[in-house]
VEXPADO-412449 format. One line per 10 residues: number of its first residue (from 0); their letters; for each residue x, y negated, z of C-alpha. Coordinates in steps of 0.25 Angstrom, whole numbers, m for minus. Example, Ala and Ser with C-alpha at 12.3 -4.5 7.8 and 13.67 -1.06 7.14 Angstrom:
0 = as = 49,18,31 ~ 55,4,29
end
This chain:
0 = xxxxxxxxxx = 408,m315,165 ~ 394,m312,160 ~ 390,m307,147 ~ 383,m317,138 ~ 371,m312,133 ~ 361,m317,118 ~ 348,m317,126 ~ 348,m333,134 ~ 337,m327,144 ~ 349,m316,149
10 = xxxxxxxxxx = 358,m325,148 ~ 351,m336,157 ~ 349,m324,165 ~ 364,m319,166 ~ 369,m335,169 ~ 359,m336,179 ~ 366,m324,186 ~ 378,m327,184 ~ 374,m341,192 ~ 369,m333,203
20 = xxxxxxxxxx = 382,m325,202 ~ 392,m337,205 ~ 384,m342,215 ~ 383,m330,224 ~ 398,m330,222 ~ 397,m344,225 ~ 389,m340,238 ~ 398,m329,241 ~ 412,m336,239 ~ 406,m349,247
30 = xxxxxxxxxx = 400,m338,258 ~ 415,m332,259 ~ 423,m345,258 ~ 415,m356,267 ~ 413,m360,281 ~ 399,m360,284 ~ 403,m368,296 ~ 408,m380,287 ~ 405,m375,273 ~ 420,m377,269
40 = xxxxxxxxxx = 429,m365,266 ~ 432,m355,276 ~ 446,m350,279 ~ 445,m337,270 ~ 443,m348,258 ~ 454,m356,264 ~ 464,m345,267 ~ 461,m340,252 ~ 464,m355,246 ~ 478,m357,254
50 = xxxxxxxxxx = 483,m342,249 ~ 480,m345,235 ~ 487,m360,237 ~ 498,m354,244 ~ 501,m342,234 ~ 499,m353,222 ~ 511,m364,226 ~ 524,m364,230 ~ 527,m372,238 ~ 510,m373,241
60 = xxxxxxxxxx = 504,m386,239 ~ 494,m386,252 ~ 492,m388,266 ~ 482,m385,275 ~ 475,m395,284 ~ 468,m390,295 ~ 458,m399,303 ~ 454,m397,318 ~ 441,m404,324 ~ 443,m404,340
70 = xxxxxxxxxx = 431,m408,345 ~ 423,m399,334 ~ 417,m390,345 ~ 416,m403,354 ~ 405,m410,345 ~ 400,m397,339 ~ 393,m393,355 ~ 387,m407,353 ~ 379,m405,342 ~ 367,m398,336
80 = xxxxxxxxxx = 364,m390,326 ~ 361,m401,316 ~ 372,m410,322 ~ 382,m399,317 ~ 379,m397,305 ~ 379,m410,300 ~ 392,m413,308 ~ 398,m402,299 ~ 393,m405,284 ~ 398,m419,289
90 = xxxxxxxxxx = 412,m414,292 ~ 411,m405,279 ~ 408,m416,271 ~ 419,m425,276 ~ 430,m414,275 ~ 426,m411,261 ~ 426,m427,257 ~ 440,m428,263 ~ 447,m417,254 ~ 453,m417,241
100 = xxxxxxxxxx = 450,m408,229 ~ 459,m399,233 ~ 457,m397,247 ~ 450,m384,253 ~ 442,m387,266 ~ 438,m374,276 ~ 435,m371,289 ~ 443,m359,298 ~ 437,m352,307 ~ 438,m359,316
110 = xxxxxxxxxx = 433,m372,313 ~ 445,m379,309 ~ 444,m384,296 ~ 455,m382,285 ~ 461,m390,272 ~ 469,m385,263 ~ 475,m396,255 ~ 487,m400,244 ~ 498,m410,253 ~ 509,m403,260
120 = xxxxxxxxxx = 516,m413,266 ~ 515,m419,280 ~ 510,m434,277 ~ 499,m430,266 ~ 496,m419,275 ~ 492,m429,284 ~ 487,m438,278 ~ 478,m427,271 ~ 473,m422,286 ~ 471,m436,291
130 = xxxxxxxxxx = 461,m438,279 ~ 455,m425,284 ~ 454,m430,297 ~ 448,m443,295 ~ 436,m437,289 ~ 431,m434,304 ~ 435,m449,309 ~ 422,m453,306 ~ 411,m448,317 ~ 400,m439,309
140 = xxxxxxxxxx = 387,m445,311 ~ 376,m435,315 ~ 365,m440,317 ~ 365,m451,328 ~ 378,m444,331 ~ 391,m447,329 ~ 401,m436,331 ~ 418,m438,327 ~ 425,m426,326 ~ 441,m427,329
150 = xxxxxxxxxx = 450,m420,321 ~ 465,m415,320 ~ 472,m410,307 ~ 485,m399,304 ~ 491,m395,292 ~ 501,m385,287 ~ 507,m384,275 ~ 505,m371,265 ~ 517,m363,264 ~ 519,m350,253
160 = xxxxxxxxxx = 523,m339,264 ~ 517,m329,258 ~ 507,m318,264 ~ 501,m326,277 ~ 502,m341,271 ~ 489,m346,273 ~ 486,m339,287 ~ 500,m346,291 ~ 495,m359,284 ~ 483,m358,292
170 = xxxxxxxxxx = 488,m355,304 ~ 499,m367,304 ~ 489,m377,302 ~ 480,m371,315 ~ 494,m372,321 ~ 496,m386,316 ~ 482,m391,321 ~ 483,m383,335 ~ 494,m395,336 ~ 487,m404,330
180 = xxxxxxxxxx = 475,m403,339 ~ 484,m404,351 ~ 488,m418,346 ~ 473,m421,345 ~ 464,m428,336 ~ 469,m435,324 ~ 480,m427,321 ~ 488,m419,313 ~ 498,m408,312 ~ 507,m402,302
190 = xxxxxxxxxx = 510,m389,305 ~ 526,m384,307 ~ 532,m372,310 ~ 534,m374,323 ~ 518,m374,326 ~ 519,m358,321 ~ 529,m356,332 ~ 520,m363,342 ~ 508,m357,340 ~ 511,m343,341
200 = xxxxxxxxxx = 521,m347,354 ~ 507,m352,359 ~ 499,m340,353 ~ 511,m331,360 ~ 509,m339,373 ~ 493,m338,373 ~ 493,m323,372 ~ 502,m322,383 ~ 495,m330,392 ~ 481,m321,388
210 = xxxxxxxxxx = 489,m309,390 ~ 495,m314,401 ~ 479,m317,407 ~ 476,m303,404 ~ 488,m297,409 ~ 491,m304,424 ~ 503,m310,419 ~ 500,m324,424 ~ 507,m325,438 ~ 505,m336,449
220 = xxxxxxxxxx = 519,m343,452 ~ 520,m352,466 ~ 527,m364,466 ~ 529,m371,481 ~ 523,m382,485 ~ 533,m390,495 ~ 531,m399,506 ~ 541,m408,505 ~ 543,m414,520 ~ 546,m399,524
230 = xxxxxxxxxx = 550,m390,513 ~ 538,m379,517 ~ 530,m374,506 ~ 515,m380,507 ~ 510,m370,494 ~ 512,m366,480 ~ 507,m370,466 ~ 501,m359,459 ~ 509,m359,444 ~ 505,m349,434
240 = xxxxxxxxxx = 516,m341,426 ~ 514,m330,416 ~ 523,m317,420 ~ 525,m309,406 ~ 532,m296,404 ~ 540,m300,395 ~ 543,m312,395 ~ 542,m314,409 ~ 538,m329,416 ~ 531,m338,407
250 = xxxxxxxxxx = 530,m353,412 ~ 515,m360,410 ~ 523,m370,401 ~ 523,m360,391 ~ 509,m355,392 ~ 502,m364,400 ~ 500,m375,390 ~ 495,m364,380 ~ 485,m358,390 ~ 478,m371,390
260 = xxxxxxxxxx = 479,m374,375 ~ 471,m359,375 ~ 464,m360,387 ~ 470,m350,392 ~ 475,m360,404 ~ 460,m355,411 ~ 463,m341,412 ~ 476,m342,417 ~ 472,m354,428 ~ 462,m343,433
270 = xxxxxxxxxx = 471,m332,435 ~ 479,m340,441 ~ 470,m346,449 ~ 467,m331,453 ~ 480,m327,455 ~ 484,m340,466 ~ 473,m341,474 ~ 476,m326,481 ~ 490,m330,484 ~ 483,m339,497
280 = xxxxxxxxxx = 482,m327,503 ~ 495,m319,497 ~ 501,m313,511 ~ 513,m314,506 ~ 514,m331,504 ~ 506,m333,515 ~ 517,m327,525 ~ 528,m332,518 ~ 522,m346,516 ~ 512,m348,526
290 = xxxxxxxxxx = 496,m347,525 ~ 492,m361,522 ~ 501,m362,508 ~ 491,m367,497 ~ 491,m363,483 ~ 489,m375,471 ~ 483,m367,458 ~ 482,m376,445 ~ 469,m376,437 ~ 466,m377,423
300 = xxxxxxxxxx = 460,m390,418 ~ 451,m380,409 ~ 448,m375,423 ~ 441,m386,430 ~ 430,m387,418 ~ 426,m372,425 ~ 414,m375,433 ~ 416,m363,441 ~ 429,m365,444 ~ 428,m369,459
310 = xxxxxxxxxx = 420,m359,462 ~ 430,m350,456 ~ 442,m354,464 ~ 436,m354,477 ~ 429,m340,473 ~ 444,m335,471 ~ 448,m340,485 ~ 437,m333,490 ~ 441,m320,486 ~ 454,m322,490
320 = xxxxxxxxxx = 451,m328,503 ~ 460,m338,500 ~ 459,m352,507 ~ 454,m364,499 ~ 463,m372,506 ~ 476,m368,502 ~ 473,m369,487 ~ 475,m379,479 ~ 469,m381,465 ~ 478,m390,456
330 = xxxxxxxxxx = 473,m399,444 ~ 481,m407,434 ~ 478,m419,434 ~ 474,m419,419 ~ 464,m407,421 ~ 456,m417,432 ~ 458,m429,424 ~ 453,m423,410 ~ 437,m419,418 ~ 439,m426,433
340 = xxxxxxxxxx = 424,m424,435 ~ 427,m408,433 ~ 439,m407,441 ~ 434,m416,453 ~ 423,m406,454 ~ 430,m393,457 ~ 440,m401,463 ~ 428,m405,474 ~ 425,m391,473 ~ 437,m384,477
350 = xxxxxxxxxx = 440,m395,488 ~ 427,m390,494 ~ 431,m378,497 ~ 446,m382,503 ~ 452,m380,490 ~ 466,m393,488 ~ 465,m398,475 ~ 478,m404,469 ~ 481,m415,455 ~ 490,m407,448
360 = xxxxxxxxxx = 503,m413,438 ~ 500,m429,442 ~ 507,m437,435 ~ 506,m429,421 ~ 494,m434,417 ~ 484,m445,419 ~ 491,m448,431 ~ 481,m457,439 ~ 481,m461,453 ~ 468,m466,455
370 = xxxxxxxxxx = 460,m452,451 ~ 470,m447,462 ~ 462,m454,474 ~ 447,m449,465 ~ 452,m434,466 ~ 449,m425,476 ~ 464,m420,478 ~ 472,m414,489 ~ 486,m414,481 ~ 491,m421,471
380 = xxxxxxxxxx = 502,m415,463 ~ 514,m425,455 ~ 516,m418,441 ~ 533,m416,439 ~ 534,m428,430 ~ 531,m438,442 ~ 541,m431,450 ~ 550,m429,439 ~ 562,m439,442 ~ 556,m445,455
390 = xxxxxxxxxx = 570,m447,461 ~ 576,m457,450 ~ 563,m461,443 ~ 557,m473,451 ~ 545,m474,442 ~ 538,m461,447 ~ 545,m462,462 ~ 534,m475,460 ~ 523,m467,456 ~ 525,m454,465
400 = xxxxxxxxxx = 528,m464,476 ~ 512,m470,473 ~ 507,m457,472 ~ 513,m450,485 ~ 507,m464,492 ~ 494,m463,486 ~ 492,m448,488 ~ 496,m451,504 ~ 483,m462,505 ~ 475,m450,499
410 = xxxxxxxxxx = 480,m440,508 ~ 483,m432,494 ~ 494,m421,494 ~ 506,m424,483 ~ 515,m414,476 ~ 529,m417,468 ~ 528,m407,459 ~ 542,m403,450 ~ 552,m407,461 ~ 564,m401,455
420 = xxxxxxxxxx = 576,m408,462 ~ 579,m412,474 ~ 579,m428,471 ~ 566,m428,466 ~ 561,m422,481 ~ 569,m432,490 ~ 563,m443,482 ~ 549,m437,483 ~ 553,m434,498 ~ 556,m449,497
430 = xxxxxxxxxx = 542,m452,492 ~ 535,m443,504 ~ 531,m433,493 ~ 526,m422,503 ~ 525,m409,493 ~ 532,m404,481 ~ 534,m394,472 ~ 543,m388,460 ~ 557,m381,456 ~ 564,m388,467
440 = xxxxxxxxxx = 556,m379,478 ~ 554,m367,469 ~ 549,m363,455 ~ 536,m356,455 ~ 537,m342,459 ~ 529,m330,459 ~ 524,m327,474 ~ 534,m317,476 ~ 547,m325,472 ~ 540,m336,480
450 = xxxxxxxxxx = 539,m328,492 ~ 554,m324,490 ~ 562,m336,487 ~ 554,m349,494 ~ 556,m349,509 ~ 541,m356,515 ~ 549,m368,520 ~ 562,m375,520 ~ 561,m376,506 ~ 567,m391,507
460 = xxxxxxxxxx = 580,m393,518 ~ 574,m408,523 ~ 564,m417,514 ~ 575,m427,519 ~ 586,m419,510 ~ 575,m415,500 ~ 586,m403,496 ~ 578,m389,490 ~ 583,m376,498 ~ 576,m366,489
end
């Protein structure tokens, strides 16, 4: 507090000064506390308003509404300069019409915006989000441009646990919209507990996977693939397995499908890649199997956007002297269908050079037969849910009967994948099915056990019995 002085020309002095005071203040508290990105609060300003709310109720009376923009970074590449700002005081300004008095709007870093707001139960939650949401339904006009973002919203609730709250509040809601973006644009996710327990399983699961990169514990298992008419084995498909000391044998059920949510499915696919393609020339499977078995190794879908990629294979068989001719590149048929022009070029490319190409898990996905006949293709591969059944289900008998005779016109090897019992071979025996593959023939093995426990032939007694002598 100043002192107040009898002189009015030192006193409009010592106001002025004052003025000047609390406006640096000003300056610096808006300096410490806002985004300059956005111009709405940062997260220290936001962490510092949830510990005083939190500390202040019991139970608390907010929430906090966190909303995602996924095609943010999409739009952003696509504009300039001037483009972008505009686009973010338009953003800004709708935000801010869109809350209440008391509501606090701010920015994390990274990018996702935050509201902290009174309603604590599911439905207002909701409801409150939604309106939120809506604010980006209309496009934002710039210029002769018109640009929409789309959105996904999550809340959690504020709870009083003490030391830690906030940072927990924060992190369930980036929890709660991790599932909500999964579910895509338009919704919304309350967080539960059970989230907290599925995201560190998933954070558990990515670092063992990056150690497991850095380490060599990704090991290449072999799974047979069977000629049906004679019980020989014709070659293997390449399947990836992490080997941990500990915990020993990890299925890619568990960390494959967090591998591609990470991007760490690239770097596994390579090493793999890396590891497969030397077991052509292995000494040891060669005279136990023969010197023509092939080799099928599954690529990526983020794979095939690598222009490289070709290139990089056949550079690999090189070193290796390996022969083009008995690998065999595998693509799901969602990988080709999401960018066909992308994968019918390396496909073409790796063709070229002798390498087989084969449309992995048909039937899982899009599931059409007429892109069959407009691919390049030398195998087709029918995904476990088609053969699945196939002895008692006369729906997919129809369909696998209409695919096997189609697949004959085009001169297109077939594989059953997932025969597990010995029903669903004689029916596909039935059918003419010529190849096969899964637990009825052998698990996937490492090379080692392979070589041990699978003879080369005689792995079926007659196709006319269709009995299994494993």
């Amino acid at each position: 507090m100043s002192a107040q002085s009898d002189d009015p020309d030192l006193q409009g002095l010592l106001d002025t000064v004052n003025d000047l005071l609390a406006l640096m203040d000003q300056a610096l508290h808006d300096q410490k506390y806002t985004d300059t990105d956005t111009g709405f609060a940062n997260a220290d300003y936001l962490e510092e308003q949830l510990e005083r709310r939190l500390d202040s109720a019991e139970p608390p009376d907010l929430s906090l509404i966190l909303l995602g923009i996924p095609n943010w970074t999409l739009v952003f590449e696509t504009l300039d300069a001037r483009e972008t700002r505009q686009l973010k005081m338009a953003l800004r300004q709708r935000l801010q019409r869109s809350l209440a008095h008391d509501e606090l709007a701010a920015t994390l870093p990274d990018g996702t915006l935050a509201f902290m707001v009174s309603q604590v139960t599911e439905p207002k939650l909701r409801l409150r989000a939604q309106h939120i949401m809506n604010a980006l339904e209309d496009p934002f006009s710039l210029g002769e441009r018109q640009v929409w973002l789309s959105a996904v919203a999550a809340a959690a609730l504020g709870q009083p646990d003490g030391p830690g709250s906030t940072h927990r509040l924060i992190q369930s809601a980036r929890a709660a919209l991790a599932e909500s973006r999964q579910k895509g644009t338009g919704s919304f996710v309350l967080f539960e507990d059970t989230m907290r327990a599925q995201r560190h399983g998933r954070l558990d699961i990515e670092q063992t996977i990056r150690t497991a990169l850095r380490q060599g514990w990704q090991a290449s298992f072999l799974q047979p693939l069977v000629d049906l008419q004679t019980g020989a084995i014709d070659g293997f498909e390449v399947l990836s397995r992490i080997h941990h000391p500990e915990r020993g044998v990890i299925s890619p059920s568990v960390y494959v499908p967090v591998a591609e949510r990470t991007g760490l499915i690239r770097p596994l696919s390579e090493q793999m890649l890396r590891q497969a393609i030397p077991m052509l020339e292995d000494e040891s499977l060669k005279a136990h199997f023969g010197e023509r078995f092939s080799l099928g190794v599954n690529l990526s879908p983020t794979q095939l956007h690598d222009p490289h990629l070709a290139d990089h294979i056949l550079q690999i068989l090189k070193w290796e002297n390996a022969d083009p001719s008995r690998l065999k590149i595998e693509l799901t048929e969602t990988a080709v269908m999401a960018d066909p022009n992308v994968a019918i070029h390396l496909i073409h490319r790796l063709r070229k050079h002798g390498v087989a190409i084969a449309l992995d898990d048909f039937g899982s996905g899009y599931s059409s037969l007429a892109y069959i006949r407009n691919l390049p293709l030398d195998q087709l591969k029918i995904d476990r849910s088609l053969v699945s059944g196939v002895d008692y289900d006369s729906e997919k008998r129809a369909i696998l009967e209409m695919i096997l005779t189609l697949c004959e016109r085009l001169k297109l090897d077939v594989v059953a994948e997932g025969i597990e019992n010995e029903a669903e071979l004689s029916c596909l025996l039935g059918m003419g099915a010529h190849y096969g593959q899964g637990f009825l023939f052998s698990r996937p093995l490492a090379v080692a056990d392979l070589l041990e426990q699978l003879p080369a032939t005689g792995l079926l007694r007659s196709a006319d019995a269709g009995e299994s002598v494993r």
